[in-house]
N, C-alpha and C positions, 0 to 999 in steps of 0.2 A: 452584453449578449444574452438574451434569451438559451435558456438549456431544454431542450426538447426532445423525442423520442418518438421512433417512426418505425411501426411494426409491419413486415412486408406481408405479412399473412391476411394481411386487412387491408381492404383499399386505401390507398395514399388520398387524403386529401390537403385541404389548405392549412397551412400552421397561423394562426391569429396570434401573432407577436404585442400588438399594440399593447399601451399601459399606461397609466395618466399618472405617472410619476415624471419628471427633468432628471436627465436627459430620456429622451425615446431609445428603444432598443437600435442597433446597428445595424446588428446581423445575428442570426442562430446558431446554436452551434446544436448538432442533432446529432443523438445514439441511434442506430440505426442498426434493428433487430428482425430476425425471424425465427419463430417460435417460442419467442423469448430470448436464443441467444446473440448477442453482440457479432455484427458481421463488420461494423466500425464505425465511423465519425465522420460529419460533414462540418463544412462552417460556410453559409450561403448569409450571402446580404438580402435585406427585407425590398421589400413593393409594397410600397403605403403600408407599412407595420404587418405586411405576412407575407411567407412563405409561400408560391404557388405549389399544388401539386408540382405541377408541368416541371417545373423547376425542379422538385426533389426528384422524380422520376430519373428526367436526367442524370444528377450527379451521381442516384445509385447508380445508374444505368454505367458509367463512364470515371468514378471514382471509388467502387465498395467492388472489391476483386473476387472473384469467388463468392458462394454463396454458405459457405460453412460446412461440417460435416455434421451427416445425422449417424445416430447410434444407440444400437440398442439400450432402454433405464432397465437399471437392475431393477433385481427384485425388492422391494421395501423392505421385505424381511431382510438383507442382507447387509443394510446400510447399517456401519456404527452407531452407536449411540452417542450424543458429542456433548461438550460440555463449551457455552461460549463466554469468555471472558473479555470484560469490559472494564479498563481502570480508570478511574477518574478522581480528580480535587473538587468535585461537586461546583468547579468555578463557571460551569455551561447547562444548567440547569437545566434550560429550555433546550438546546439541543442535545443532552442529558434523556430528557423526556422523550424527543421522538426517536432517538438512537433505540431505548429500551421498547417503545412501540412500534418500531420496525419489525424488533427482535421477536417479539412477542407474536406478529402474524408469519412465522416461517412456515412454512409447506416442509415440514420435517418432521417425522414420525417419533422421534425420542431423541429429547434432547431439553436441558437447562442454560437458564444465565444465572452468571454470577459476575455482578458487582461491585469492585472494587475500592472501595472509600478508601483512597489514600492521603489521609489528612491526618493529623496529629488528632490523640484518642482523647483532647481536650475540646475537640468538638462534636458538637451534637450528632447521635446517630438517626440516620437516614433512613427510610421506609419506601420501597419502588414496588407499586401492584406488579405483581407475576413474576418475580425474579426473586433470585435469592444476595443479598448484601453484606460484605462480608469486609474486616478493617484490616488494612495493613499500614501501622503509622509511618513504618521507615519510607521516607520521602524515592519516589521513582516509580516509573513505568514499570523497570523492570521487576523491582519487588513485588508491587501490586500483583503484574501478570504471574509471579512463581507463588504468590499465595493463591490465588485463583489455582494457578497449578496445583496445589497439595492439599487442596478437599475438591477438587473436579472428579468426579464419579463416570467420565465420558470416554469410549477408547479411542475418541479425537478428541483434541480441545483446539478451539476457533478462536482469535481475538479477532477484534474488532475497535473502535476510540470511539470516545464518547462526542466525536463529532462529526460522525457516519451515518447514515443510514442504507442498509443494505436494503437488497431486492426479497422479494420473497422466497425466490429461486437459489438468492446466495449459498444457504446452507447445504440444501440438497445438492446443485452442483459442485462442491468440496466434499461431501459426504460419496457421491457417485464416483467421482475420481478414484476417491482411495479403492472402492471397491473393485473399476477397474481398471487397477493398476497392483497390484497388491505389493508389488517392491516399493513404490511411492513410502517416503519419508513424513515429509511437509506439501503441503497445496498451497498455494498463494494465488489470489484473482484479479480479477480487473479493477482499475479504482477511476473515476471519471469526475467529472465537478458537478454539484448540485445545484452550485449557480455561480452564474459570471455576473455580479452586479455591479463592481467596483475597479478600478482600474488595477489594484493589488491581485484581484482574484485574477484577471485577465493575464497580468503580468509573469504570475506563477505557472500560468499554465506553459509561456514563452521563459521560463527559468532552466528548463532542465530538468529542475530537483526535483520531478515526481516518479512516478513509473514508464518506462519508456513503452509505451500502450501496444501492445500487439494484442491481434484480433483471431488468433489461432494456438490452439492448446501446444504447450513448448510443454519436452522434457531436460532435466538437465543432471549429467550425469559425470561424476568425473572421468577426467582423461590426462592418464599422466599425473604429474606431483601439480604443476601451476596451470592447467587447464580445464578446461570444462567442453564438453560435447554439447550441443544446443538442439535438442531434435522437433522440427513442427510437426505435428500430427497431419494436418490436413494436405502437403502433399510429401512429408518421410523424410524432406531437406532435411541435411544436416550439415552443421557448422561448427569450427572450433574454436574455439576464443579461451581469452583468460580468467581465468578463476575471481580474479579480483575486479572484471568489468562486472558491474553487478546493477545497471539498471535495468533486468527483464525479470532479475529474482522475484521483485515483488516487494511488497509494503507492509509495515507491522500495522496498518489499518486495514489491512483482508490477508490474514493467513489462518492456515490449519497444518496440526501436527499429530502425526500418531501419539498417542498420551504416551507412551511406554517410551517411547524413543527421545520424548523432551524428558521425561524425566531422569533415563539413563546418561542425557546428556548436560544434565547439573541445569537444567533452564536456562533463563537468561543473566547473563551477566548485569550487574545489580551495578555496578560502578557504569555501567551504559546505558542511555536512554533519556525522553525528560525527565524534569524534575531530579538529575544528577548536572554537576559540572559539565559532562559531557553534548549532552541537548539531546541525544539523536545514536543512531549506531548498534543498539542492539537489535534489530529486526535482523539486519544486514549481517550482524555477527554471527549469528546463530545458522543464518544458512547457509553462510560460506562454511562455518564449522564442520555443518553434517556434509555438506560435500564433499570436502575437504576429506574427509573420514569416510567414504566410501558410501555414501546414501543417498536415496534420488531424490530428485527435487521437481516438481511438475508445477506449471503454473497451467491456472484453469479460467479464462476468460466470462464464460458463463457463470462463475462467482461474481456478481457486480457488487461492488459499495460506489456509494456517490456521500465523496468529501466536502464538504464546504470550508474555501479555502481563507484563508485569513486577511477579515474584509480593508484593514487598511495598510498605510503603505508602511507605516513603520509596525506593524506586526511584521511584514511581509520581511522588512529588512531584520528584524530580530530572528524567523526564521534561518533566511537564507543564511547569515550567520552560525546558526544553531546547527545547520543542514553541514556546513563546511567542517566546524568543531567534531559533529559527529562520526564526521564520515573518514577523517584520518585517526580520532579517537580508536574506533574499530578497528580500523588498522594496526595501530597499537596492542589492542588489544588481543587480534590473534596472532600479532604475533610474537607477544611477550609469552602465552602457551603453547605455542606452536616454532622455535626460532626458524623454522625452515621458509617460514612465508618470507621472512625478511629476503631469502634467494628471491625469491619469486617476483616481490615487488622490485627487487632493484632491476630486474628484468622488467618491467614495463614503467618505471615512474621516470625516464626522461623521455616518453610516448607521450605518458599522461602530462607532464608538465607543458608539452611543446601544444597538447591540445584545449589546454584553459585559453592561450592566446592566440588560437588561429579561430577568427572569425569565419573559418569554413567549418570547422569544428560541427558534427549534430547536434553538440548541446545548444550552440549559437544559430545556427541559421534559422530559425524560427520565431528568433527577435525581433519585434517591429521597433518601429524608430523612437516610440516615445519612451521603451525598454529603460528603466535608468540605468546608466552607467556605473554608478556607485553598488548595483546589487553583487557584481560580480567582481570588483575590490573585496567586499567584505564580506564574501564564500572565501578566498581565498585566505583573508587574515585569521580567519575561522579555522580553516585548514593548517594555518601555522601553529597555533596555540591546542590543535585538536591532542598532541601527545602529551601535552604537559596537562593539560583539561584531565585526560583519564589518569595518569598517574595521582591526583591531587583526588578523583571523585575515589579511585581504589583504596588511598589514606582514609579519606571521610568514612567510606563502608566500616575500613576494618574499624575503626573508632568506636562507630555506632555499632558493632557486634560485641564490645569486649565490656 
């Protein structure tokens, strides 16, 4: 599938699909913007390798609800100064490269990168124009990101992956929120694919495991000991749900955190994330944590990053593996400091159980038929071994601290 983008401020014209590569594109799959921000998604089949106007017309016309909300931009002077962190094993170079060249054209008034070399300090140090590079050997996400955190000079700091590349608009839009919002904790944005080339990326998109994509600014506020309030901006709906559904929270490849409030809250948990036993799980932890603890949480849509997702299939299945490990990991893990979530989950995990196997399920109906079967056996076996995964990555930390 072709990834494309279709600004309504501008005449719609024809989208030219075609490519002299085997196979020919499908179909498109199109962001679909005005004034820049995200109003949603199409996925239209091609006419001889393009997209008609006529065509896009329509489906905005008939599938893109709402036209978005406008709203006053602060004043420049009033935006944080923000600090964005970027970890990496140096093993993506080239998309290494355009992550930090993305970074580098923000429409942001004051702000740094800092990149994270997280490799053992038996290798060669690295040199990136325009940023700042900085080593953390202990192996993880999450270390790299809490070294980033304790020389970050920013009173937000942004991560992002070194397999990202954000909009121009990204920063500012996380940077605007907080301003208004001022109770706002953390921001988390939109994340969308850079490209569908391979049947794995396609696949992932049909998996579930990414952000459950909403096209309207959500606040999220606790309610209660095991709830959460869900509020969309654009018409004031509000909903309640459980604390521990957590696909609208957002992604540790587009978030933002008041600086002061990640640090009072010890950072990220170093025993979760890649590059530990675990794979995965600290993004997730950390903002159920400040929720959980009374702090709000806003996701901001007009923050775009565009992931590029893992081009084959057995990455694909190492992921979704890693994604299952992680995501009961977390689990574990808050509620080994917190024993109260254990109430909480046993309140919803014979829901969550009965809804891995009901093919009506939203994580499932969006599976097409070539979907493999085997991806969602091994989320699950991933999920079984996700508790004993963190207990073993928490041994290794303490090990490597003492």
């Amino acid at each position: 599938m072709a990834v494309e983008q279709v600004e309504l401020e501008s005449p719609i014209t024809d989208i030219d699909c075609r490519r002299d590569l085997d196979p020919p594109y499908a179909a498109a799959w199109i962001l679909v913007r005005r004034g820049g921000k995200p109003l949603g998604s199409l996925e239209l089949e091609l006419t001889e390798g393009r997209v008609p106007a006529a065509v896009i017309e329509e489906a905005v016309r008939t599938q893109i609800s709402g036209m978005g909300r406008r709203q006053s931009r602060p004043d420049p002077d009033q935006l944080p100064s923000a600090t964005v962190v970027v970890p990496t094993t140096m093993s993506r170079r080239e998309q290494l490269g355009l992550c930090v060249e993305h970074l580098r054209r923000l429409d942001y008034p004051n702000f740094e990168i800092i990149v994270v070399d997280n490799r053992p300090l038996t290798e060669p140090a690295v040199e990136l124009p325009g940023v700042r590079v900085i080593r953390e050997p202990r192996p993880g996400i999450s270390a790299a990101r809490n070294a980033g955190l304790a020389v970050a000079t920013g009173e937000i700091l942004a991560c992002t992956d070194d397999d990202v590349e954000v909009d121009k608009g990204w920063l500012l839009a996380l940077g605007e929120r907080f301003v208004s919002e001022p109770a706002v904790s953390a921001v988390t944005g939109l994340v969308v694919p850079r490209e569908l080339e391979t049947p794995a990326q396609i696949w992932f998109e049909e998996s579930g495991l990414g952000l459950d994509r909403q096209y309207s600014p959500l606040s999220f506020e606790r309610h209660g000991r095991f709830e959460v309030k869900r509020i969309a901006a654009d018409d004031a709906s509000e909903r309640v749900h459980s604390l521990y559904k957590t696909g609208e929270f957002g992604l540790g490849s587009n978030m933002a955190f008041r600086t002061a409030v990640l640090e009072a809250a010890g950072g990220f948990d170093v025993a979760l994330g890649a590059g530990t036993p675990t794979h995965g799980g600290e993004d997730l932890a950390i903002l159920v944590e400040l929720i959980a603890s009374g702090h709000k949480l806003a996701y901001e849509p007009a923050a775009i990053a565009f992931h590029t997702h893992r081009r084959t299939t057995e990455e694909l299945r190492r992921q979704v593996s890693g994604y299952g490990v992680g995501f009961t990991a977390m689990l574990t893990a808050i509620s080994l400091r917190n024993p109260w979530h254990l109430v909480g989950l046993i309140r919803v995990i014979p829901a969550w159980l009965r809804s891995l196997r009901d093919p009506k399920a939203p994580k499932h109906v969006n599976r097409s038929d070539s979907y493999p079967s085997d991806l969602g056996r091994m989320e699950i076996r991933g999920m079984v071994i996700g508790p004993y995964s963190y207990m073993r990555s928490r041994r290794k930390q303490r090990r490597q601290q003492s």
